[in-house]
C-alpha positions in Angstrom: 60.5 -21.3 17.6 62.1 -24.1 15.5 59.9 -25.7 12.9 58.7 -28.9 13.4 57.1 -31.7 11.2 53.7 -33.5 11.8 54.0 -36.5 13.8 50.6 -37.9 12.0 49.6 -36.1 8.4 46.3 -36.4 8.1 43.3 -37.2 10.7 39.8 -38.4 10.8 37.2 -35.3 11.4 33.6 -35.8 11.7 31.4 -33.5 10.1 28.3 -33.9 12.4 30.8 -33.9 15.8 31.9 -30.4 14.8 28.7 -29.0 14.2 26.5 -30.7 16.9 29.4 -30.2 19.7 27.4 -27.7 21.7 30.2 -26.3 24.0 32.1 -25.8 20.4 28.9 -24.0 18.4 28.5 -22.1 21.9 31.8 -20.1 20.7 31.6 -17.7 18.2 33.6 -17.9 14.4 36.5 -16.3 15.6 37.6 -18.7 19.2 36.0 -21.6 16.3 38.9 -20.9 13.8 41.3 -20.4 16.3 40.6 -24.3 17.9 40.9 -25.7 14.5 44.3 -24.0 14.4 45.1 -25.0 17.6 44.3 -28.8 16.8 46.5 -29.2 13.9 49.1 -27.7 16.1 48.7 -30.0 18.9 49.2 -33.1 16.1 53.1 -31.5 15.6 53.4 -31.3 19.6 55.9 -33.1 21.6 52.7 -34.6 23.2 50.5 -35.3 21.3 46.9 -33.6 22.1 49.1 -30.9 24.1 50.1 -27.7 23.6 53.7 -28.1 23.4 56.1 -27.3 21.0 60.3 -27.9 21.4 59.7 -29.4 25.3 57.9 -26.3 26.3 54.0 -25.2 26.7 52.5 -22.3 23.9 52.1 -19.1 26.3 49.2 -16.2 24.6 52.1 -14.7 23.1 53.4 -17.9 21.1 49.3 -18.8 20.0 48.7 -14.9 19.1 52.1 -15.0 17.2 51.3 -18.6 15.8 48.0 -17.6 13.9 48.8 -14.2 13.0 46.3 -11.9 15.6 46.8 -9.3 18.6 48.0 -11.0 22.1 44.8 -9.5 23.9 42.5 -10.6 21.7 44.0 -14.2 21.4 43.6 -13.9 25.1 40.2 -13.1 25.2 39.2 -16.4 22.3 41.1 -18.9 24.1 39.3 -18.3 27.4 36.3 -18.6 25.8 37.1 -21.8 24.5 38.0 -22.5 28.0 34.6 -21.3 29.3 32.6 -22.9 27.0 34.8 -26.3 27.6 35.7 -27.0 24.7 39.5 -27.6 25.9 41.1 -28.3 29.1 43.9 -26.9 31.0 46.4 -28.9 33.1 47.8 -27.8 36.6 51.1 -26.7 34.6 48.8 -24.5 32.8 48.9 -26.5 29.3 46.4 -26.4 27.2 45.1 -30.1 25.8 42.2 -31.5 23.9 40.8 -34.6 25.7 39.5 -36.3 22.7 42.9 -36.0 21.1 44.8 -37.5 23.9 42.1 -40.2 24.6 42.7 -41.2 21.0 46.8 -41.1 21.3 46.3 -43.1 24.3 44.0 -45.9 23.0 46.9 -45.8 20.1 50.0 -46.4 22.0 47.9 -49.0 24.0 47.6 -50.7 21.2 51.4 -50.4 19.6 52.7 -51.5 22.8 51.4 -55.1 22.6 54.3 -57.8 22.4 55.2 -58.3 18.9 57.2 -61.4 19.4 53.8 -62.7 20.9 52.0 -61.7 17.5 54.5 -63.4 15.0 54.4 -66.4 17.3 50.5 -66.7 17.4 50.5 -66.0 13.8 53.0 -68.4 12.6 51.3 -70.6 14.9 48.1 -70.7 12.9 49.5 -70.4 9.9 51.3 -73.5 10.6 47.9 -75.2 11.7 46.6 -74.4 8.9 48.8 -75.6 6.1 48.6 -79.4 8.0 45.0 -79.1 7.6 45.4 -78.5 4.3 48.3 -81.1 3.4 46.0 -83.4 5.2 42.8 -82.6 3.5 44.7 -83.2 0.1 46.2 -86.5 1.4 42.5 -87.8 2.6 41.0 -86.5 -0.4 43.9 -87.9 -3.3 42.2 -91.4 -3.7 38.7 -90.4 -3.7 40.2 -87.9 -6.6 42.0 -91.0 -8.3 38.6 -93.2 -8.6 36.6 -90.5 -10.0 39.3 -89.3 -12.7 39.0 -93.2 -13.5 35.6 -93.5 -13.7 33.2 -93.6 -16.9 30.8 -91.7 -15.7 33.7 -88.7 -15.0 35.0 -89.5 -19.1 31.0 -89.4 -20.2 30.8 -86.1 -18.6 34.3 -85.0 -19.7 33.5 -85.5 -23.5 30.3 -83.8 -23.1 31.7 -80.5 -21.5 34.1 -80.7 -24.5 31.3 -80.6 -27.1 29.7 -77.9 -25.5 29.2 -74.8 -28.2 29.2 -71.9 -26.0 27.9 -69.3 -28.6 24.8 -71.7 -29.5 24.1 -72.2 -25.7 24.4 -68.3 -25.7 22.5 -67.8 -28.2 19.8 -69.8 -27.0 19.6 -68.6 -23.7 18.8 -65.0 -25.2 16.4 -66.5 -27.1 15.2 -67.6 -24.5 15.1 -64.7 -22.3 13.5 -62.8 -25.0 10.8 -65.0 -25.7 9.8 -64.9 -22.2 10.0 -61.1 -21.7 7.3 -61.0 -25.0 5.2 -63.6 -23.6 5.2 -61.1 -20.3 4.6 -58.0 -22.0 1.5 -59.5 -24.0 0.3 -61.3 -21.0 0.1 -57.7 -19.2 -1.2 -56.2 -22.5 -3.9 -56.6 -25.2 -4.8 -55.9 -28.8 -7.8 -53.6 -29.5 -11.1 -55.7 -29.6 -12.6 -55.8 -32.6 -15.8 -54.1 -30.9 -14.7 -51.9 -29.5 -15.7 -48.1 -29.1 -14.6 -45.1 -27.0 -16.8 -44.8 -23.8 -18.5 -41.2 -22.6 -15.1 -40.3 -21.2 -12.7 -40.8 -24.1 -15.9 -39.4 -26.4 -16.3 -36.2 -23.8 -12.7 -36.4 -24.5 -12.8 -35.8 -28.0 -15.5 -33.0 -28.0 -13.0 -31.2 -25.3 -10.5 -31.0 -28.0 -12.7 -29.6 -31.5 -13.4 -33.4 -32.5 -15.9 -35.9 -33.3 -15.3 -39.0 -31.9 -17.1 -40.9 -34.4 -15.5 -39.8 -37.7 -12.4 -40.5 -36.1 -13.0 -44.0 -34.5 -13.0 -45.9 -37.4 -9.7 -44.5 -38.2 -8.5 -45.3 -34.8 -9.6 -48.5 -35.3 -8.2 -49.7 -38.6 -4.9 -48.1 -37.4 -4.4 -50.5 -34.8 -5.7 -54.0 -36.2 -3.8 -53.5 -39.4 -0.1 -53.4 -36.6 0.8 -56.5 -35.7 3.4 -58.0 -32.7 4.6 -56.2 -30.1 3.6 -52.8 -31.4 -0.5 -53.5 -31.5 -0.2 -54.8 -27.6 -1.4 -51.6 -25.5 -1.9 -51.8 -21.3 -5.0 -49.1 -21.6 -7.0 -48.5 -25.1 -8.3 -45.0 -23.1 -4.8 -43.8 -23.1 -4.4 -44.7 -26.5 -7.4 -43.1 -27.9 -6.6 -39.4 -25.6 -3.6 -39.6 -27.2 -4.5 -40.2 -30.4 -7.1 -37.4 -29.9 -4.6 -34.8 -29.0 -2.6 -35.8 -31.9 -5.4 -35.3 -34.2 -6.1 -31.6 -32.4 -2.5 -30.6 -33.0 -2.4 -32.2 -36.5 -5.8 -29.3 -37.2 -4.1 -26.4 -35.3 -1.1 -26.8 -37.6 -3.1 -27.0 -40.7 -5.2 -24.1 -40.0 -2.0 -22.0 -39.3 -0.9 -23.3 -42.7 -4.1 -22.3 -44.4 -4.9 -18.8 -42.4 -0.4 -18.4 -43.5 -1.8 -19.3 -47.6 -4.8 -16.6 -47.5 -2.3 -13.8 -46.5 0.1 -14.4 -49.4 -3.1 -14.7 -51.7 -4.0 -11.7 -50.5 -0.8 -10.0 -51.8 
């Protein structure tokens, strides 16, 4: 059988078509591999979306021969893929994917308009719309002359000439970045001079080896000695849980250090 090219290379294929065509996931693996074969061999055919190769149909023995398996058991796969419907079969006994040819047909509908007719409409409107243009420029040339003219056109001219883009820039980020702090400590709030942990963030401390009030004044002085951006906090409670666990990991690490000091003293 003489070789033959691919009419069309490549070819759209739908993931979800393949696996949610039930006649298709009806078949088993093997008549599955042997249709995607037999697609791509329809795409080289004389016709395309039929099983025809040199101006003659594939017989059992050319498909068997084709995709490398016994002529009986070739047999047996393609008519289940007949069974299950997955192809069709012509009264010449050729074997044919419908979806194939309904797509090779819409395709040659469409190539088979009148091209002449095309190029005419097209340079038609291309035409059209070059006049529209010539005459939009015409109308549109003295109104263009009075405001070139104008003072009020040189005014605004002079000042777009002036214009320091970096400043501007510069300004604008200042700008920007004022706005975001002025957000941020809207949404936020310093520590209040009175304040003082509640029964949760003192139950808190107790949960964790501490006493909450040897450690609030700390806490305290901490945060009204920052200033800006860093003393702004959304929830003091957080701040104080973390500050507690913090403080618990700061004592385990100590008391390793010491217990690590009495073994070498020991020695």
């Amino acid at each position: 059988m003489e070789k033959m090219g691919f009419k069309y290379s490549w070819g759209k294929f739908y993931w979800d078509a393949w696996l949610n065509d039930i006649n298709l996931q009806s078949c088993d693996l093997a008549a599955q591999g042997l249709w995607i074969n037999l697609i791509a061999i329809m795409h080289k055919s004389d016709q395309i979306g039929y099983l025809v190769i040199n101006g003659r149909p594939m017989n059992v023995a050319d498909i068997a021969k084709r995709v490398g398996i016994r002529k009986d058991r070739a047999e047996r796969l393609l008519q289940k893929l007949i069974d299950n419907d997955v192809c069709s079969v012509t009264d010449e006994g050729i074997l044919y994917c419908r979806r194939i040819v309904r797509e090779q047909k819409k395709r040659n509908q469409h190539n088979s308009g009148n091209e002449f007719d095309l190029d005419y409409k097209k340079n038609d409107n291309q035409f059209e719309n070059k006049k529209k243009c010539s005459g939009y420029r015409k109308k549109n040339q003295g109104e263009q002359n009075v405001i070139n003219f104008s003072s009020l056109y040189k005014d605004i001219k002079k000042e777009i000439q002036n214009i320091d883009i970096l400043t501007d820039m510069e300004t604008v980020k200042e700008n920007i970045k004022s706005k975001n702090e002025n957000l941020y400590y809207a949404s936020g709030s310093r520590l209040p001079s009175d304040w003082y942990p509640d029964t949760q963030c003192r139950q808190f401390a107790f949960d964790l080896n501490l006493c909450p009030d040897t450690m609030v004044e700390d806490f305290k002085d901490f945060w009204h000695a920052k200033h800006g951006k860093e003393a702004i906090k959304m929830d003091w409670s957080a701040a104080w849980r973390r500050w507690c666990r913090i403080a618990n990991q700061w004592l385990k690490t100590t008391s390793v250090q010491s217990d690590e000091k009495k073994n070498l003293s020991y020695f």
